[in-house]
C-alpha positions in Angstrom: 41.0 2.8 -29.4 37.6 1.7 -30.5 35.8 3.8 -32.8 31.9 3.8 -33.2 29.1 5.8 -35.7 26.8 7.8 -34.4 23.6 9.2 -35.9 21.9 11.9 -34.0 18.2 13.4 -34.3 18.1 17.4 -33.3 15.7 19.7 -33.1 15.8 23.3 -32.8 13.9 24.9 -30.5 13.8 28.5 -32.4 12.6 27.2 -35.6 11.1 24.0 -34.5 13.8 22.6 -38.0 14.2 18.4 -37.2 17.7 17.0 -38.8 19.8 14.2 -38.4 23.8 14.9 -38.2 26.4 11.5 -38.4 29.3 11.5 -36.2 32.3 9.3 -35.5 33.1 8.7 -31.7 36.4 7.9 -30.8 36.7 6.2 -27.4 40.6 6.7 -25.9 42.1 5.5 -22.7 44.7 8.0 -21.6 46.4 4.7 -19.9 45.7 6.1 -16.4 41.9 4.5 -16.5 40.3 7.6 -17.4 38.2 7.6 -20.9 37.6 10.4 -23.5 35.4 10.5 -26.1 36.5 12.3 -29.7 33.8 13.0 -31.2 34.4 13.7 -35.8 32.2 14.9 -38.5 34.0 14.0 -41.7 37.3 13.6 -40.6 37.5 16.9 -38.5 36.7 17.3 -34.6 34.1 18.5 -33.6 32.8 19.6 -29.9 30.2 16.9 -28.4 26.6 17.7 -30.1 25.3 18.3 -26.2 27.9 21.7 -26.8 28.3 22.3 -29.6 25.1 22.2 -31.9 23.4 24.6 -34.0 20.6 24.9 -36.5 21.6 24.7 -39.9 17.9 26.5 -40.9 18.4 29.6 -38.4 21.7 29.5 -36.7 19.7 29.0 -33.0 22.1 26.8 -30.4 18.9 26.7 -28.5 18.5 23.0 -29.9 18.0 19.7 -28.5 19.1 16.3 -29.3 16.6 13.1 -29.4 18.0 9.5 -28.7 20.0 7.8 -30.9 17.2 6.1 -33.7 14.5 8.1 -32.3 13.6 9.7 -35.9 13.2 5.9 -37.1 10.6 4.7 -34.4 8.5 8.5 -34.6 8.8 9.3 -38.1 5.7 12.0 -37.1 8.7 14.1 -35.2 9.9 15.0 -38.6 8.2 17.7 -40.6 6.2 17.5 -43.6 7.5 18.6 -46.8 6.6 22.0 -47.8 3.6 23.4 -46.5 0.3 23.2 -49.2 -0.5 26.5 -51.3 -2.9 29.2 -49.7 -6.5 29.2 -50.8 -6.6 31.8 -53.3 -10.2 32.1 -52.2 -11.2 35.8 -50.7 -12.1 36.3 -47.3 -15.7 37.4 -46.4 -16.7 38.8 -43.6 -20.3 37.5 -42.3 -20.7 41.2 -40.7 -22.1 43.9 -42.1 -19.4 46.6 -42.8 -19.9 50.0 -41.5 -19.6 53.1 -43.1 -16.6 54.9 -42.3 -18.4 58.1 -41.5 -20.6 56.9 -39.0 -17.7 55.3 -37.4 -16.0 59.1 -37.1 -19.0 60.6 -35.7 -19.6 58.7 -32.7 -16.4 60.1 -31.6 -16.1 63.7 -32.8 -16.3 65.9 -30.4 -17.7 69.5 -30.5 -15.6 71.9 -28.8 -19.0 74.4 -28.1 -21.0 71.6 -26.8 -18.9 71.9 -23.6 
């Protein structure tokens, strides 16, 4: 039985969240030529990550996986640390506001002018 370590980029497709998970593979012969693979996550099994993954952020199993080490050579696929503060500036608007009763009027109607 060979054993190898695995680290795996995902990426959820809900919440657009970017993580890294390490796993274990286990590679069995069952002694009639046919190979498994056993994939662990600290010592328990776990289904294949093609199956089996979720988002840790939202919960989504819409997620997809990267190559192995593809984090490493695209380090612009994982997102910035918290977003920067909002501008506590106000907004202005660079149109004249309306008045609020003119705005009624136009659309008023008069039920004797029919």
């Amino acid at each position: 039985m060979e054993e190898e370590r695995r680290n795996l980029p995902f990426e959820c497709r809900g919440c657009w969240h970017v993580w890294e998970e390490d796993y274990l593979v286990r590679h069995v012969d069952d002694g009639h030529g046919n190979e498994s693979h056993i994939w662990t996550r600290g010592g328990v099994q776990v289904p294949p990550p093609s199956t089996g993954a979720f988002c840790p952020k939202c919960g989504s199993h819409q997620v997809t996986t990267f190559p192995e080490g593809y984090l490493g050579r695209h380090p612009e696929a994982k997102k910035a640390g918290e977003p920067a503060e909002p501008d506590p500036t106000p907004l202005v608007s660079p149109a004249k506001r309306q008045h609020t009763s003119m705005v009624h009027r136009s659309w008023i109607v008069n039920p004797d002018s029919r």
